[in-house]
mmCIF file of the N, C-alpha and C atoms, coordinates in Angstrom:
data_MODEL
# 
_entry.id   MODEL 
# 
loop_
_atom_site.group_PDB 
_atom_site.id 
_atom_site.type_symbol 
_atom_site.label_atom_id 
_atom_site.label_alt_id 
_atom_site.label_comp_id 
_atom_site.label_asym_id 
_atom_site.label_entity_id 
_atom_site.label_seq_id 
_atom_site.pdbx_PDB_ins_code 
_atom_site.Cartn_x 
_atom_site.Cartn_y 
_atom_site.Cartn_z 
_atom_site.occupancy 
_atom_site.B_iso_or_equiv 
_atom_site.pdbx_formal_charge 
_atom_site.auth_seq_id 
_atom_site.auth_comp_id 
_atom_site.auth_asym_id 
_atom_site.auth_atom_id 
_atom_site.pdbx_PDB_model_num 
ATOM 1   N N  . UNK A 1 1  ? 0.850  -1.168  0.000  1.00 0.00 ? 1  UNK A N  1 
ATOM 2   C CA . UNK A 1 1  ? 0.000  0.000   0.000  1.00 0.00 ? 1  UNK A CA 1 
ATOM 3   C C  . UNK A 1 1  ? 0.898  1.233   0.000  1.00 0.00 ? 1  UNK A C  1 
ATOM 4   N N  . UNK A 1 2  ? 0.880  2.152   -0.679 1.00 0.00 ? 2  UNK A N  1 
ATOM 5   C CA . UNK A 1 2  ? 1.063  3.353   -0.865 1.00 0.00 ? 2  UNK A CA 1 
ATOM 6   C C  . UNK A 1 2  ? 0.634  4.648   -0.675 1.00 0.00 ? 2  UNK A C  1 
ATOM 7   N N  . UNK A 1 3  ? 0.579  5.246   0.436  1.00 0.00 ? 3  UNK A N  1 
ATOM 8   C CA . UNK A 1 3  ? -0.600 6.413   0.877  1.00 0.00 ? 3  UNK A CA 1 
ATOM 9   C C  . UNK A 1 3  ? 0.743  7.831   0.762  1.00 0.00 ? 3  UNK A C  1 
ATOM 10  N N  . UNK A 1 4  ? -0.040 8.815   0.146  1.00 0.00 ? 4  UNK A N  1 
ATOM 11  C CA . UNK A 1 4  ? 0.836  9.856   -0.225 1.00 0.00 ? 4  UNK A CA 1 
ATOM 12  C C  . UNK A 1 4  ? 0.334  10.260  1.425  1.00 0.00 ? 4  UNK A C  1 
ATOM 13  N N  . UNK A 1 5  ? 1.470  11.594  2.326  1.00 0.00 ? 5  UNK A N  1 
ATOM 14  C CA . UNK A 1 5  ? 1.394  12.269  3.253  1.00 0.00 ? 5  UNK A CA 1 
ATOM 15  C C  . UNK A 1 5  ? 1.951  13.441  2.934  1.00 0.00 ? 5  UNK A C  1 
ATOM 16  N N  . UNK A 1 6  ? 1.798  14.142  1.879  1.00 0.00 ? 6  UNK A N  1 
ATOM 17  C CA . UNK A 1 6  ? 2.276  15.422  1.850  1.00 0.00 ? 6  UNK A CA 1 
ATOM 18  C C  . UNK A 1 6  ? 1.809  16.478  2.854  1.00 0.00 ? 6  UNK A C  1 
ATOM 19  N N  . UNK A 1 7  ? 2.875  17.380  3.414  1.00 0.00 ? 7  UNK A N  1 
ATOM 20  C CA . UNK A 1 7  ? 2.573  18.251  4.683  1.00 0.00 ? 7  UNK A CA 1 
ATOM 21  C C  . UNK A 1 7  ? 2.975  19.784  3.872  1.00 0.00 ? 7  UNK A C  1 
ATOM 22  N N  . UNK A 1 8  ? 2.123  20.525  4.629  1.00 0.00 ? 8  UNK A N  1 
ATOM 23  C CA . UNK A 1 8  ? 2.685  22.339  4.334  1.00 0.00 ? 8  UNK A CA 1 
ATOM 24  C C  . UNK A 1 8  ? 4.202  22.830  5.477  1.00 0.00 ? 8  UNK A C  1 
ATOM 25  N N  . UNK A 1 9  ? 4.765  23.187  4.188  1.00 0.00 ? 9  UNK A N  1 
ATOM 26  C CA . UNK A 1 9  ? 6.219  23.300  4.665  1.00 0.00 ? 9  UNK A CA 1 
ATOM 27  C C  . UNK A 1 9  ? 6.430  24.743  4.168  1.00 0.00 ? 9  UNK A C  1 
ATOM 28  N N  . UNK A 1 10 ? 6.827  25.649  4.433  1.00 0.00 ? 10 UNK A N  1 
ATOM 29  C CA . UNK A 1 10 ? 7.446  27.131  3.750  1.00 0.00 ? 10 UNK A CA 1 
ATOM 30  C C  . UNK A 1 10 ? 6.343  27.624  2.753  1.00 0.00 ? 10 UNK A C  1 
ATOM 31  N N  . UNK A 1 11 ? 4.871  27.320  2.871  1.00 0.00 ? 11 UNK A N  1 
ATOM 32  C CA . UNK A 1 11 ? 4.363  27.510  1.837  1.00 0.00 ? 11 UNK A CA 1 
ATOM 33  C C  . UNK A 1 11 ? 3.732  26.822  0.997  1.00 0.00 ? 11 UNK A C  1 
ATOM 34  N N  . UNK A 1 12 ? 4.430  26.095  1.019  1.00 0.00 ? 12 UNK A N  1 
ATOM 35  C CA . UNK A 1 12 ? 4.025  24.724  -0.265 1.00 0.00 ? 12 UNK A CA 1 
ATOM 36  C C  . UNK A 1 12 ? 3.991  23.640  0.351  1.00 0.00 ? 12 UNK A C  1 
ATOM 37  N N  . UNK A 1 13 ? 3.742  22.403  -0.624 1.00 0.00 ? 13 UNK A N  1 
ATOM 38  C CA . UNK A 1 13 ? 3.426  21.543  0.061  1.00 0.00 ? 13 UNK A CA 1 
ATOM 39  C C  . UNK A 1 13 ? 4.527  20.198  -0.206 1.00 0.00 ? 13 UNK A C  1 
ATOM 40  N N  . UNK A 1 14 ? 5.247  19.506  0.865  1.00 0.00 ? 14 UNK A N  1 
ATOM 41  C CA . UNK A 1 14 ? 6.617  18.884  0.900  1.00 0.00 ? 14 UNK A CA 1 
ATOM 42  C C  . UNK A 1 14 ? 5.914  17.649  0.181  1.00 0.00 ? 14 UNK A C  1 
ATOM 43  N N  . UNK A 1 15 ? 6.603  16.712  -0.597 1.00 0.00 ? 15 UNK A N  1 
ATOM 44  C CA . UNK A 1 15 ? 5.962  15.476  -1.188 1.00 0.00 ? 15 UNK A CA 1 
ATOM 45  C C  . UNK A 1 15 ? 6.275  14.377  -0.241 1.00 0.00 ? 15 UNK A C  1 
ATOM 46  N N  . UNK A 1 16 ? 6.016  13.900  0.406  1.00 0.00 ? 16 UNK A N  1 
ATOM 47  C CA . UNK A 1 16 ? 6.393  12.167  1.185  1.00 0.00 ? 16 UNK A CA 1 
ATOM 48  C C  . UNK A 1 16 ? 5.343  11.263  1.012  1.00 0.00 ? 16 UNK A C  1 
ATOM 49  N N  . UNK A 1 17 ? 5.577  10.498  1.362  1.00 0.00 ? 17 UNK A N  1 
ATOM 50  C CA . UNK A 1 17 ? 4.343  8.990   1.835  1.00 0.00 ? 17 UNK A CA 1 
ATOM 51  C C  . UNK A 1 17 ? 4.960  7.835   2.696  1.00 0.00 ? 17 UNK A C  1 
ATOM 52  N N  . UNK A 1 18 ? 3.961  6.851   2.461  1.00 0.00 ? 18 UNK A N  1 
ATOM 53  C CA . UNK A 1 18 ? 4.038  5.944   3.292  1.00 0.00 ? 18 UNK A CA 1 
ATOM 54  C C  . UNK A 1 18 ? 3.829  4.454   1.996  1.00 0.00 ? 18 UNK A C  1 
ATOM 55  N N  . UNK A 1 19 ? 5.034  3.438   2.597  1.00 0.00 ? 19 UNK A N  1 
ATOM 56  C CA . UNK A 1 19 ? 4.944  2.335   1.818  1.00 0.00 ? 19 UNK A CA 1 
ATOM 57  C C  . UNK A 1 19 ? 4.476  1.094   3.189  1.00 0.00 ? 19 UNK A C  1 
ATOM 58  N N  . UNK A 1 20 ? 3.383  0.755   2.477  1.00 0.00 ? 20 UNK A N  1 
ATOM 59  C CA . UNK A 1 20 ? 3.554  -0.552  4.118  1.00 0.00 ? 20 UNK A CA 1 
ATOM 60  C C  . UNK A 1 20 ? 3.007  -1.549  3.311  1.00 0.00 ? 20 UNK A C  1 
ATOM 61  N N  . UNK A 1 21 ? 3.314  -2.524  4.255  1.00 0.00 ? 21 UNK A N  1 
ATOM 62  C CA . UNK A 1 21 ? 2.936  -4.198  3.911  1.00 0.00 ? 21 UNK A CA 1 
ATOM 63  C C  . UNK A 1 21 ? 3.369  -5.028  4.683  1.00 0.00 ? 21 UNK A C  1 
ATOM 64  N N  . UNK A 1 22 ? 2.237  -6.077  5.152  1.00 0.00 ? 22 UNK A N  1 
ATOM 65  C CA . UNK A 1 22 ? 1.616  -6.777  5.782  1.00 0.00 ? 22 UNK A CA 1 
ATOM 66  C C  . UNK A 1 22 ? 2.715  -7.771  6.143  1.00 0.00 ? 22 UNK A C  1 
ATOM 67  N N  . UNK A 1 23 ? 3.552  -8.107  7.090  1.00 0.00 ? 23 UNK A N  1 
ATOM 68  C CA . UNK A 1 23 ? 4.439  -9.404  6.872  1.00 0.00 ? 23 UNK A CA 1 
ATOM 69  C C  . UNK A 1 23 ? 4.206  -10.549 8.138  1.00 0.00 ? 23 UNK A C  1 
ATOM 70  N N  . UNK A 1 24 ? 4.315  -11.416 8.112  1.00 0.00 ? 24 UNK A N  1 
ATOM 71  C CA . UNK A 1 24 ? 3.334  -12.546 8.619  1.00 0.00 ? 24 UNK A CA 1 
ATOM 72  C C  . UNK A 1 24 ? 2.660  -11.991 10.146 1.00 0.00 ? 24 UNK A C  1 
ATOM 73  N N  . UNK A 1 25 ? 1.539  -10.976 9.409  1.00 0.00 ? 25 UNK A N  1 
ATOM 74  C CA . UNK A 1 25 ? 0.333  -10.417 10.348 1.00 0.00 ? 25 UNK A CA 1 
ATOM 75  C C  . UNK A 1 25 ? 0.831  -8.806  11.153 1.00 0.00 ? 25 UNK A C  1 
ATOM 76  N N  . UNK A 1 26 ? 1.978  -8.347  10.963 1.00 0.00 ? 26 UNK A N  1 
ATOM 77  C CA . UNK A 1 26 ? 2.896  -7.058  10.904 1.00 0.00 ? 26 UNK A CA 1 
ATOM 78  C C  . UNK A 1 26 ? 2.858  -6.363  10.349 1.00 0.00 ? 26 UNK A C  1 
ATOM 79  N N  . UNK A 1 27 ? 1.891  -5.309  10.483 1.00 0.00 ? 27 UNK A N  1 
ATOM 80  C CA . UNK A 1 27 ? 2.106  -4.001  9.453  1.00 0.00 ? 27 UNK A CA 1 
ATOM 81  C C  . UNK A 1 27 ? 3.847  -3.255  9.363  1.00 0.00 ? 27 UNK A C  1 
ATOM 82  N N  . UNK A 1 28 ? 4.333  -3.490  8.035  1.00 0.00 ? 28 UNK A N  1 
ATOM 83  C CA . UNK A 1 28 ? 5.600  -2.978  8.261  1.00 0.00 ? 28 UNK A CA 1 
ATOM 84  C C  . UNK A 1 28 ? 5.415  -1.531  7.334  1.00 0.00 ? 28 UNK A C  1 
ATOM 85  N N  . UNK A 1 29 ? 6.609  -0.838  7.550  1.00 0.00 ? 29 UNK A N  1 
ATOM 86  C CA . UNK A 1 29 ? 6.090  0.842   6.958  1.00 0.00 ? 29 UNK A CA 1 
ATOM 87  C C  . UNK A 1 29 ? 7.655  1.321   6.986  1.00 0.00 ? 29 UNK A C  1 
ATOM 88  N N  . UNK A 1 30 ? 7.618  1.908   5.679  1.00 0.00 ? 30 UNK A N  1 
ATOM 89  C CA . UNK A 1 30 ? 8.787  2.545   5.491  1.00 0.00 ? 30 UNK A CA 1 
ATOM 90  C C  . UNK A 1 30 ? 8.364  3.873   5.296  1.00 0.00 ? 30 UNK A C  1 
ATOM 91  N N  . UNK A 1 31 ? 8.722  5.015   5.653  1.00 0.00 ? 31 UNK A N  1 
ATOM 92  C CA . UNK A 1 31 ? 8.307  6.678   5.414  1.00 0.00 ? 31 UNK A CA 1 
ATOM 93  C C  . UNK A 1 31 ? 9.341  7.028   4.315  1.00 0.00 ? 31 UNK A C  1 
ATOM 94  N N  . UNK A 1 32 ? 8.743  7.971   3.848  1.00 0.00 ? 32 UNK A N  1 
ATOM 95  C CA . UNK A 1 32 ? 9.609  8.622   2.966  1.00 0.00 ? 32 UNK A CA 1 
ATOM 96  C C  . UNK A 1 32 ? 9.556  10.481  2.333  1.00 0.00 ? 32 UNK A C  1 
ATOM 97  N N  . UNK A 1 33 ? 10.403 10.709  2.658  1.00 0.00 ? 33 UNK A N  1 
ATOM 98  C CA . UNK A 1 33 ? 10.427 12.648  2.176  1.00 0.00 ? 33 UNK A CA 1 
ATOM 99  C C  . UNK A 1 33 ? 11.298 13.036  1.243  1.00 0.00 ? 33 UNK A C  1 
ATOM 100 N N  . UNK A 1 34 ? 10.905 13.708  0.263  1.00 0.00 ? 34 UNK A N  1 
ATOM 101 C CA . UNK A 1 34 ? 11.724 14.016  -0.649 1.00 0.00 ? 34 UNK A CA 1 
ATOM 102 C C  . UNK A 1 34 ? 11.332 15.337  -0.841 1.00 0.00 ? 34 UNK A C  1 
ATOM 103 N N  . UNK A 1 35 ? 12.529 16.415  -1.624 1.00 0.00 ? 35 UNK A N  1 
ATOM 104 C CA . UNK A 1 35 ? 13.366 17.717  -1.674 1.00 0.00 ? 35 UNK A CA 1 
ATOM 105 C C  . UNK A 1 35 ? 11.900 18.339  -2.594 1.00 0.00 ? 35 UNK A C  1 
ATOM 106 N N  . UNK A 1 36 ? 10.913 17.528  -3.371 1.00 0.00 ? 36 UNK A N  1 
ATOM 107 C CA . UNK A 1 36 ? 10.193 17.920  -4.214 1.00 0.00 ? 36 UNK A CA 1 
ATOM 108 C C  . UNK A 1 36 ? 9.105  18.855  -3.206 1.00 0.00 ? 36 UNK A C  1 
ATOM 109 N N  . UNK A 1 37 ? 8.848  19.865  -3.702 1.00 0.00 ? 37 UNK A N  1 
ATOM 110 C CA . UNK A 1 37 ? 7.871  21.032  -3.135 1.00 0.00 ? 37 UNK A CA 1 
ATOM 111 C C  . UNK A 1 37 ? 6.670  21.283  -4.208 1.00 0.00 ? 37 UNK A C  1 
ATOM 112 N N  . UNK A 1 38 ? 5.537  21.495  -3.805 1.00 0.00 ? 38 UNK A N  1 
ATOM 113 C CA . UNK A 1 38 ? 4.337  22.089  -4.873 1.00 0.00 ? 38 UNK A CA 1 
ATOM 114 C C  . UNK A 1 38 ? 3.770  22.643  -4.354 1.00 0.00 ? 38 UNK A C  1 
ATOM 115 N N  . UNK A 1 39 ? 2.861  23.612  -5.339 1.00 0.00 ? 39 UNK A N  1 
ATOM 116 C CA . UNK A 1 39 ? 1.706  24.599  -4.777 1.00 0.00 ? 39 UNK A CA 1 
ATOM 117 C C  . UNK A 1 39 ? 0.911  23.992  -4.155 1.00 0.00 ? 39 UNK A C  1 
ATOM 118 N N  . UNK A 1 40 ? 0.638  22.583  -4.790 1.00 0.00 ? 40 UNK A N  1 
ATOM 119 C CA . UNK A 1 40 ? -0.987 22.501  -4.683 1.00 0.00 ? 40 UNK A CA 1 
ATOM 120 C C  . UNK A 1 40 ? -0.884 20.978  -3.961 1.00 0.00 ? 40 UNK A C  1 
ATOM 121 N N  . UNK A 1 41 ? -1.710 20.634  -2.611 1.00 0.00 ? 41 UNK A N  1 
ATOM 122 C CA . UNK A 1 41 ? -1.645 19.566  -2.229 1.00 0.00 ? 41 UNK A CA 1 
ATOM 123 C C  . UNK A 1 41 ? -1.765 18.187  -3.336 1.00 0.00 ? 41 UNK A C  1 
ATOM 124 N N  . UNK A 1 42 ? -2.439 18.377  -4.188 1.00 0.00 ? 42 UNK A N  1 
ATOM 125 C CA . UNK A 1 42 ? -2.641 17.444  -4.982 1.00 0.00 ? 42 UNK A CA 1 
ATOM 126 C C  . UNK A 1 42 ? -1.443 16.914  -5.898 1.00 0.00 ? 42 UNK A C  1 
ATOM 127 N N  . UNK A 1 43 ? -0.425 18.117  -6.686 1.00 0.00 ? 43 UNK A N  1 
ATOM 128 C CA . UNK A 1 43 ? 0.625  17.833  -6.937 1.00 0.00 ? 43 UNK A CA 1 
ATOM 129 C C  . UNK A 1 43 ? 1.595  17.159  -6.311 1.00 0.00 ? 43 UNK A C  1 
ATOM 130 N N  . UNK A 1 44 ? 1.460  17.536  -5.075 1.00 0.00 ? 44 UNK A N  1 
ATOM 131 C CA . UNK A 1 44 ? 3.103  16.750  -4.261 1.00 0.00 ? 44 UNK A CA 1 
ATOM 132 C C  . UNK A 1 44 ? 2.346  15.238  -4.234 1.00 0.00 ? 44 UNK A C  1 
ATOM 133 N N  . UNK A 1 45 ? 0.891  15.145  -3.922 1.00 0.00 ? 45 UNK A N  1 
ATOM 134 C CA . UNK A 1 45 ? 0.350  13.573  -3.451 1.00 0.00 ? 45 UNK A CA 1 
ATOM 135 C C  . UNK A 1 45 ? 0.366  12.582  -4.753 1.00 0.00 ? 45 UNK A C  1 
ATOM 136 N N  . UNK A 1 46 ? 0.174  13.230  -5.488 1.00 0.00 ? 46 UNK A N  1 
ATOM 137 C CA . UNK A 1 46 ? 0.593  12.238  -6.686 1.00 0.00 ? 46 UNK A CA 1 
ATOM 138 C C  . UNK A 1 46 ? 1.864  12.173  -7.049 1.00 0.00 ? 46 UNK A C  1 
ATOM 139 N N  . UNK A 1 47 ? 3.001  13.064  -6.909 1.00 0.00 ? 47 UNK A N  1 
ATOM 140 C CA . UNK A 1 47 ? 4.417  12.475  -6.922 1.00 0.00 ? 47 UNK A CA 1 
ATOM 141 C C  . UNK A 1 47 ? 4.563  11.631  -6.107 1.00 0.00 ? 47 UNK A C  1 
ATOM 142 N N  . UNK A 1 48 ? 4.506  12.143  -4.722 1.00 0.00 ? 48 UNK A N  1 
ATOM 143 C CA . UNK A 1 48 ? 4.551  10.877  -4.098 1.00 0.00 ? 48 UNK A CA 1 
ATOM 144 C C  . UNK A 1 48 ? 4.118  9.454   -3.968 1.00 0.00 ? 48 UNK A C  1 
ATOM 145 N N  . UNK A 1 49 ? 2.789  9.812   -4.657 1.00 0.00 ? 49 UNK A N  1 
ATOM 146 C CA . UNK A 1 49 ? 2.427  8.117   -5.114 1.00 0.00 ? 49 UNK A CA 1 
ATOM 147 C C  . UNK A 1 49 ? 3.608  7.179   -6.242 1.00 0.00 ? 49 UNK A C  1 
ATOM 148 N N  . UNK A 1 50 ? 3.940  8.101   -7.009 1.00 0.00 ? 50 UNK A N  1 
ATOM 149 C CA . UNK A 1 50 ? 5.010  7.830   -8.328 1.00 0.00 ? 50 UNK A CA 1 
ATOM 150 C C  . UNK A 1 50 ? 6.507  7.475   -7.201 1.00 0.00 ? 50 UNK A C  1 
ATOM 151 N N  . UNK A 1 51 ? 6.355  8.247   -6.190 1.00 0.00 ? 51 UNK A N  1 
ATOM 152 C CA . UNK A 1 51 ? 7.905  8.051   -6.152 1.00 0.00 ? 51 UNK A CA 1 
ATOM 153 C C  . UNK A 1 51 ? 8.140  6.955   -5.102 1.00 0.00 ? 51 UNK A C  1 
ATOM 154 N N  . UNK A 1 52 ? 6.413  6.459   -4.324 1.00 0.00 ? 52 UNK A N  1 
ATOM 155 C CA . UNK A 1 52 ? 6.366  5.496   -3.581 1.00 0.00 ? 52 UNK A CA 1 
ATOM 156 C C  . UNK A 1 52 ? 6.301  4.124   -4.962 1.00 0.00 ? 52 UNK A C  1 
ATOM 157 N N  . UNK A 1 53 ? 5.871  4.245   -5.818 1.00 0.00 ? 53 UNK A N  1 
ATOM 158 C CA . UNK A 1 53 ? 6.131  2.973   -6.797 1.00 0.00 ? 53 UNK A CA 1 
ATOM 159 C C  . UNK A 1 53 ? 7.734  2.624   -7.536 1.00 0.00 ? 53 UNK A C  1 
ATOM 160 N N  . UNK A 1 54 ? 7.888  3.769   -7.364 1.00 0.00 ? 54 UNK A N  1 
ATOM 161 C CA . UNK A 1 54 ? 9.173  4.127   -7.877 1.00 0.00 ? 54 UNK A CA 1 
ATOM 162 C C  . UNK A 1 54 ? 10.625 3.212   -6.713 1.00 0.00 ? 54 UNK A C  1 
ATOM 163 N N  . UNK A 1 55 ? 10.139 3.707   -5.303 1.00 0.00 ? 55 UNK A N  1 
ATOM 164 C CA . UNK A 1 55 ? 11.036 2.780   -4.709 1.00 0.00 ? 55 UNK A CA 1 
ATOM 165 C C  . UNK A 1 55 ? 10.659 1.410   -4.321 1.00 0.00 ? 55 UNK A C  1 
ATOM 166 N N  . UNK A 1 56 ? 9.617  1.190   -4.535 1.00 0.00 ? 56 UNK A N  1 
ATOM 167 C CA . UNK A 1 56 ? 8.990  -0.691  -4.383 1.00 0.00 ? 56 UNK A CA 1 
ATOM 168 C C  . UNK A 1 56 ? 9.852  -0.845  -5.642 1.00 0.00 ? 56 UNK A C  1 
ATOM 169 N N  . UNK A 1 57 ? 9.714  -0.275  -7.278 1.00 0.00 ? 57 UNK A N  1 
ATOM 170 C CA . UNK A 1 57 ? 10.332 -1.099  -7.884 1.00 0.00 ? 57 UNK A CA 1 
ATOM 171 C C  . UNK A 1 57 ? 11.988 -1.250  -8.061 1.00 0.00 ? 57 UNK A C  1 
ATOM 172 N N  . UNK A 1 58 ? 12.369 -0.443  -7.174 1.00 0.00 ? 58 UNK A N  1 
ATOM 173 C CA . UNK A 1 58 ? 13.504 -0.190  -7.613 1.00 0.00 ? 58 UNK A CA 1 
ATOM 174 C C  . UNK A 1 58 ? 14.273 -0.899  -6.105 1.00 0.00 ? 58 UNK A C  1 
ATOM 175 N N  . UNK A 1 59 ? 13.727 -1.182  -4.576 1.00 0.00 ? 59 UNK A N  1 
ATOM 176 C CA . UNK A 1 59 ? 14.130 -1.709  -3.639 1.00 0.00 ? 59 UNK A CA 1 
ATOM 177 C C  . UNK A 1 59 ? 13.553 -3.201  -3.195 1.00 0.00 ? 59 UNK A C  1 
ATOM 178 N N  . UNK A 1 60 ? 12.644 -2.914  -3.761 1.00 0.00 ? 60 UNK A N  1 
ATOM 179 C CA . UNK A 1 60 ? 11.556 -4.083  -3.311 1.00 0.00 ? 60 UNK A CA 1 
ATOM 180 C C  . UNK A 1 60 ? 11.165 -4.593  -1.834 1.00 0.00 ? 60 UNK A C  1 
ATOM 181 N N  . UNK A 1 61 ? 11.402 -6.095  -1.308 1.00 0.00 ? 61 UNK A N  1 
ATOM 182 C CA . UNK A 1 61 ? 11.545 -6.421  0.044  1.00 0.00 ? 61 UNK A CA 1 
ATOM 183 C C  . UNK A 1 61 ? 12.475 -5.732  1.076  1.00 0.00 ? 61 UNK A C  1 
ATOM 184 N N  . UNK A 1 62 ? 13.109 -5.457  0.059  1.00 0.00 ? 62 UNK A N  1 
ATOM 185 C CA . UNK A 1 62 ? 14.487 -4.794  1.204  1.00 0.00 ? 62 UNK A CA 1 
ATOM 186 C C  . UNK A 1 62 ? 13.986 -3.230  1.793  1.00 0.00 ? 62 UNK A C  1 
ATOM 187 N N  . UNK A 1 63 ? 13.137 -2.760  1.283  1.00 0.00 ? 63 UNK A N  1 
ATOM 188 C CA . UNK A 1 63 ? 12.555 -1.543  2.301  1.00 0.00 ? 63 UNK A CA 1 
ATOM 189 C C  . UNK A 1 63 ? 12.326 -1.693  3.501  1.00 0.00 ? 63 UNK A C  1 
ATOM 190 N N  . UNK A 1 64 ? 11.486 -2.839  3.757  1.00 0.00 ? 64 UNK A N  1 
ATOM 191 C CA . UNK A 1 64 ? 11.429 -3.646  5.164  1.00 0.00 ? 64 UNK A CA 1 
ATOM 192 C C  . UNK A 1 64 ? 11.858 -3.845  6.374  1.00 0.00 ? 64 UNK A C  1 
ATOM 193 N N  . UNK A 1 65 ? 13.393 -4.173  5.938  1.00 0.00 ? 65 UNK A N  1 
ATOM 194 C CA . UNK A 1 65 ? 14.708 -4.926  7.026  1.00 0.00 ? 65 UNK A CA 1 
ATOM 195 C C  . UNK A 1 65 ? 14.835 -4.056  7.710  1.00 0.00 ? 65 UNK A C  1 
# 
């Protein structure tokens, strides 16, 4: 699961989220914030959805450990 959490920072709005998944009955959760800023809440929450798929495909299980 992938839930964007973008917060108001200086104005704009900071891009992060949340990656979690289930491991035998363990919600596990990796956070994540990145340098990307937008006007509009909606902009940063959909990067962050991209950049939460972006590190499942690019880390996979190993976000986890």
């Amino acid at each position: 699961l992938i839930r964007a959490t973008p917060y108001k920072a200086e104005g704009q709005f900071q891009t992060c989220g949340i990656v979690s998944k289930e491991v035998d009955g363990v919600v596990k959760e990796h956070r994540f914030v990145r340098a990307d800023r937008f006007a509009s809440q909606a902009d940063a929450a959909d990067i962050a959805i991209k950049k939460g798929k972006q590190i499942v495909d690019e880390q996979g299980e190993r976000i986890f450990r």
